[in-house]
N, C-alpha and C positions, 0 to 999 in steps of 0.2 A: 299739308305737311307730311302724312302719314306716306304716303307715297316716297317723298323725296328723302325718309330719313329709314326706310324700311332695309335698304341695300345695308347700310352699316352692320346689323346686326349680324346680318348674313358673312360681312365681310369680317367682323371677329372669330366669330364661329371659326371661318376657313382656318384663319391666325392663329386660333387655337390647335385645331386640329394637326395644321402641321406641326405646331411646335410642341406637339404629345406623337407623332409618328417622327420626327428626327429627336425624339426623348428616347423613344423605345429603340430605334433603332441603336444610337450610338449604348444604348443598355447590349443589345444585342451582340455587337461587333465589340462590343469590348469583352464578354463573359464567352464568346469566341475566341479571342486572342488569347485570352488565359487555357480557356480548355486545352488550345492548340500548344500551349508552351510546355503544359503539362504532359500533355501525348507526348511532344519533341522530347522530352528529357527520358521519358518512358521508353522511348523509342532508340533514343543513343546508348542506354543500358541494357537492352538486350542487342541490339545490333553488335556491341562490346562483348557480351557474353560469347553471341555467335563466333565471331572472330576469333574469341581467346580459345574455344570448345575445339574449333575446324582446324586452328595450329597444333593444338597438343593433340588433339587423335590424330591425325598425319601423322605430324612427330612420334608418336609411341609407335604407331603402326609399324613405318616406314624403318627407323631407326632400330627401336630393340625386337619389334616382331622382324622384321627382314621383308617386308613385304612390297613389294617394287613399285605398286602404282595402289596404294589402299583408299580406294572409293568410300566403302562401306562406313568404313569409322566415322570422316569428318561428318557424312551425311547424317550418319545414327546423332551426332553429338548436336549439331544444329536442329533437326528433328525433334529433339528431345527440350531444345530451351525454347523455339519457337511455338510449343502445345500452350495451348492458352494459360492463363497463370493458373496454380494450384491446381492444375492436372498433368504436372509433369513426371513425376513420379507414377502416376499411373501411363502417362503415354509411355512412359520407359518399359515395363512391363507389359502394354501391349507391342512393343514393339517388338521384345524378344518371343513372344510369344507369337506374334505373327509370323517372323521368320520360323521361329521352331512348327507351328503349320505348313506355313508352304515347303519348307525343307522337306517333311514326311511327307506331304501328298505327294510333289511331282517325284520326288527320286522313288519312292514306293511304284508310282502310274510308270516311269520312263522304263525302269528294268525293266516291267510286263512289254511295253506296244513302242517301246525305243523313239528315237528322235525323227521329226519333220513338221513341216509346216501343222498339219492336221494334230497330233501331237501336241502341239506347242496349245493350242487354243484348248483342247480338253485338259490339258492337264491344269490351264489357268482357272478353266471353267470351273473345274472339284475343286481346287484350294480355295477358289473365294467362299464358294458352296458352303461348302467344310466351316471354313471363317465364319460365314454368315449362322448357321445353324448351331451352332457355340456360343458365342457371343452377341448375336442380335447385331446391330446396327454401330457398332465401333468402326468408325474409320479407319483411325490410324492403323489399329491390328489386320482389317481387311486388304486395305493399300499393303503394308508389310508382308501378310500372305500370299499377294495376288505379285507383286514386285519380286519376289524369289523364288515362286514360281515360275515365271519371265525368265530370271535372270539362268535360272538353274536349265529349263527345256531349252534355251538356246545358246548358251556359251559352256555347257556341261562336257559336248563333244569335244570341242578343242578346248578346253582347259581342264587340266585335273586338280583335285583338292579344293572345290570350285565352295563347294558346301561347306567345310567347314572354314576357308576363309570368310563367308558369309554371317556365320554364326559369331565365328569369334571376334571378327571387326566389328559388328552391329553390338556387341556385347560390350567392348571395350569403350566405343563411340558414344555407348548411350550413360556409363557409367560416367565416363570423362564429364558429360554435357550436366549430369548430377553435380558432379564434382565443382567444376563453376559455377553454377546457380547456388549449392551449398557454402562452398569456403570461398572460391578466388575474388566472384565479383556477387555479393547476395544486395537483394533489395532490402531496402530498410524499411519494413511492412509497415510502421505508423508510417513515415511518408507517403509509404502506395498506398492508404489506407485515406489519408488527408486529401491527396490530391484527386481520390475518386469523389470523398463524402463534399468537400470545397462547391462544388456545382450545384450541389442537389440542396444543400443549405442555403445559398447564395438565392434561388429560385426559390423556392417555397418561402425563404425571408421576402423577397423583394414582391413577391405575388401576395404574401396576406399584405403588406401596408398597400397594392395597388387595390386592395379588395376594400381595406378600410378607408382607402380616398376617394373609391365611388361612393359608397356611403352616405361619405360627408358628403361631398359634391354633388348626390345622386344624378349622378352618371350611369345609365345602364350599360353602354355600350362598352364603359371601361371596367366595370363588370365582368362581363362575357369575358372582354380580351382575357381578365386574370386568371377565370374559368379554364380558359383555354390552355394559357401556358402552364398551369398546375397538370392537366390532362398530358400535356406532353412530356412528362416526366419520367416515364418509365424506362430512356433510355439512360438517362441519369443513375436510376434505380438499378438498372442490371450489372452498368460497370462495376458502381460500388460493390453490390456482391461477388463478381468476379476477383476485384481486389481482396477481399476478402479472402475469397479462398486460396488468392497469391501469397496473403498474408499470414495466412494459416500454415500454408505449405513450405515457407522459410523457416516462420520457426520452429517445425517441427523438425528437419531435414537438416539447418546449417546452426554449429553450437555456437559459431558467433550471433544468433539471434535469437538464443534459447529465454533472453534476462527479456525479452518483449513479449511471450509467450501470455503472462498475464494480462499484457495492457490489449493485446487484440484480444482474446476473451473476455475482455470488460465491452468491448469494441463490438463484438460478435452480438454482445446481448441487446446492447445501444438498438444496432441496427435494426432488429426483427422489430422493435415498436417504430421505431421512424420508418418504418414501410407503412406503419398501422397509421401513424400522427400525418403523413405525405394524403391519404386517403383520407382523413378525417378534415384535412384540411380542403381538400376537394369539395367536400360534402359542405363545408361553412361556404365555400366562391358559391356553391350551385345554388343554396335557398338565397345569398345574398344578391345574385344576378337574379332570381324571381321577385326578390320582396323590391327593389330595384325598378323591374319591371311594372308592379304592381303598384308604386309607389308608396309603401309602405315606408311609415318614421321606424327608427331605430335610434334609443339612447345613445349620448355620446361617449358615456360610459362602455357598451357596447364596441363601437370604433376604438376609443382607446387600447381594449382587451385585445383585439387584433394587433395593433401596432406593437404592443408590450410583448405579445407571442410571438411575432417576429424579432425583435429583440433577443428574446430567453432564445431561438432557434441558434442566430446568429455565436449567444454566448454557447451555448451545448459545444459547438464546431470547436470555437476560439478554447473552450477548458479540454476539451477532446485533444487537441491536438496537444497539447499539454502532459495531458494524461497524468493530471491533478485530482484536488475533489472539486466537486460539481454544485457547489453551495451556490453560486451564482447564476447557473440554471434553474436549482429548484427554489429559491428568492422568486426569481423570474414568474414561474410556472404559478407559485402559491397568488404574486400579485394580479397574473389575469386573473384567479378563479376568483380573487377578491372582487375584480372590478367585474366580474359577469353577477354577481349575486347585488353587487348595486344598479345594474341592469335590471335586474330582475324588479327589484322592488319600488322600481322608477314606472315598470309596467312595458309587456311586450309584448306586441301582438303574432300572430300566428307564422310565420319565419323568423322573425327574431328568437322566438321559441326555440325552434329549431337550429338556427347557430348555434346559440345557447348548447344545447343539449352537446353536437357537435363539437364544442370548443369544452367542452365538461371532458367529455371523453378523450381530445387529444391533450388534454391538461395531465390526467389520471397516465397517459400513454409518456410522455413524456419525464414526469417522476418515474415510471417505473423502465425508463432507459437510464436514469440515472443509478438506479440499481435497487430503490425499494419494491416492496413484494407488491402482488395487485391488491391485496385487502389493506395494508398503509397506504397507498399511493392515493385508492380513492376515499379513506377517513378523509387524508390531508385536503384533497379539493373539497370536497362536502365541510369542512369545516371552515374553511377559507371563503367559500360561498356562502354561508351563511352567518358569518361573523360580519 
């Protein structure tokens, strides 16, 4: 009989398997389609800004300066809203300051050794030089230096007044492009700020409960996988910062978003421990894919503590976006560290330990995203753990 009933098992197995690889995938494609919705809206809001930037420095240019065909502006003013977010004020100022470089190198070089081919490339060559030994490695102000440099050794001869249309449209271009990003069309920083943090919550919530269903199930292999997609996080992590400094740089810049000023610097502080609690939580996938491996028991108390952390992650996102108080967070956070000290005294052997210790510290990381100091944050787990 053993022979004739040995395929079955085989043939669940398979059954299972795909129906945990079209689980994860349709997880996949759908937290896909979100990211991608989010980008699209991101994306039609400055594409919007550009547009609105490129008409009015034209228009100022063209109409009250008199300037017949002004390149300079709309480019400076697009330039200036396409710099990554919360470095646009700085690209603004590199940008005037690039051309104020390359304006002084090449018209300083062309009076001495005058205009031609030969010419044209030294005098590119000292402004970027120049650029580079000032400033280090800035793009935008290099390109700016090295581009009016250009512009000036070969359209200088036949054009006059060539340099300071250059200055002055690049000036007015990059103000104008301030000007939108501050008043006409501003981001609403908690929304750039939600729809960065949305991802990175979503994943690290959905990764501890796959962490705590291997566990139960001990499953190693679905282990590993949660291992994995926690490790891949870091691109999640970078936008959020970027947003961040998008979000920063609204409210400080446009006074229609000055009354949000406090809630991203609630935001700001959040974030630096969920970098700490995104790693801590790696660190619980990594000993629980080895004890896993090793087939080590773990309390179900333990498991629980996982699920409920994902939970409290989820709530943090949902009160954040709020930008309420966070009592339902640290509920949250106090219940894991309850259920890890029932853990403990159920007995746990040598990675269990180690979650443990791990889930103690992103417990302690977590309260103090919600804004207590590090010496309350970790009384409160330590008491919670031991009560």
């Amino acid at each position: 009989m053993a022979p004739d009933q040995s395929p079955l098992p085989r043939r669940k197995e398979v059954v299972e398997r795909a129906r945990g690889l079209a689980t994860r995938a349709a997880h996949h494609g759908g937290r896909a389609g979100r990211l991608r919705l989010r980008q699209i809206e991101t994306i039609l809001i400055i594409a919007a800004q550009c547009g609105l930037a490129a008409t009015l420095a034209w228009g100022l240019a063209h109409e009250i300066a008199g300037r017949p065909a002004p390149v300079f502006a709309p480019s400076a003013a697009v330039g200036t809203i396409v710099a990554a977010l919360g470095q646009r004020t700085r690209r603004t100022a590199e940008l005037m300051l690039g051309v104020a470089l390359g304006l002084l190198v090449s018209d300083g070089i062309l009076r001495l050794i005058g205009f031609g081919a030969w010419q044209i490339g030294l005098v590119v060559a000292l402004a970027i030089a120049v650029a580079l030994l000032m400033t280090g490695h800035s793009g935008a102000l290099v390109a700016q230096a090295g581009g009016t440099a250009v512009l000036l050794a070969t359209l200088s001869p036949v054009q006059r007044n060539l340099e300071w249309e250059r200055v002055i449209e690049a000036g007015a271009g990059a103000v104008v492009g301030l000007v939108v990003v501050a008043l006409l069309v501003p981001l609403d920083p908690m929304r750039t700020l939600d729809r960065a943090a949305a991802p990175l919550a979503e994943t690290l919530a959905s990764q501890l409960e796959e962490v705590a269903q291997a566990l139960r199930r001990q499953d190693p292999d679905r282990g590993v996988r949660a291992l994995d997609q926690l490790r891949g996080m870091d691109g999640d992590i970078i936008r959020l910062h970027e947003a961040l400094g998008g979000a920063e740089e609204v409210t400080l810049i446009s006074p229609v978003r000055w009354q949000r000023r406090r809630d991203v610097e609630r935001y700001q502080r959040g974030i630096q421990y969920m970098d700490r609690v995104t790693l801590e939580c790696r660190g619980v996938a990594r000993w629980a894919a080895t004890s896993l491996q090793y087939g080590e028991p773990v309390p179900e108390e333990l498991i629980v503590a996982l699920e409920r952390l994902a939970d409290t992650v989820r709530t943090l996102q949902r009160e954040a976006r709020r930008a309420g108080p966070l009592e339902q967070t640290r509920e949250g956070v106090l219940d894991v560290a309850r259920l890890l000290g029932q853990a403990c005294r159920k007995g746990l052997r040598a990675y269990g330990s180690a979650m443990v210790i791990q889930l103690r510290t992103a417990s302690s990381d977590l309260l103090r995203a919600t804004g207590y100091e590090t010496e309350t944050a970790n009384r409160m787990v330590r008491e919670a753990v031991n009560a």
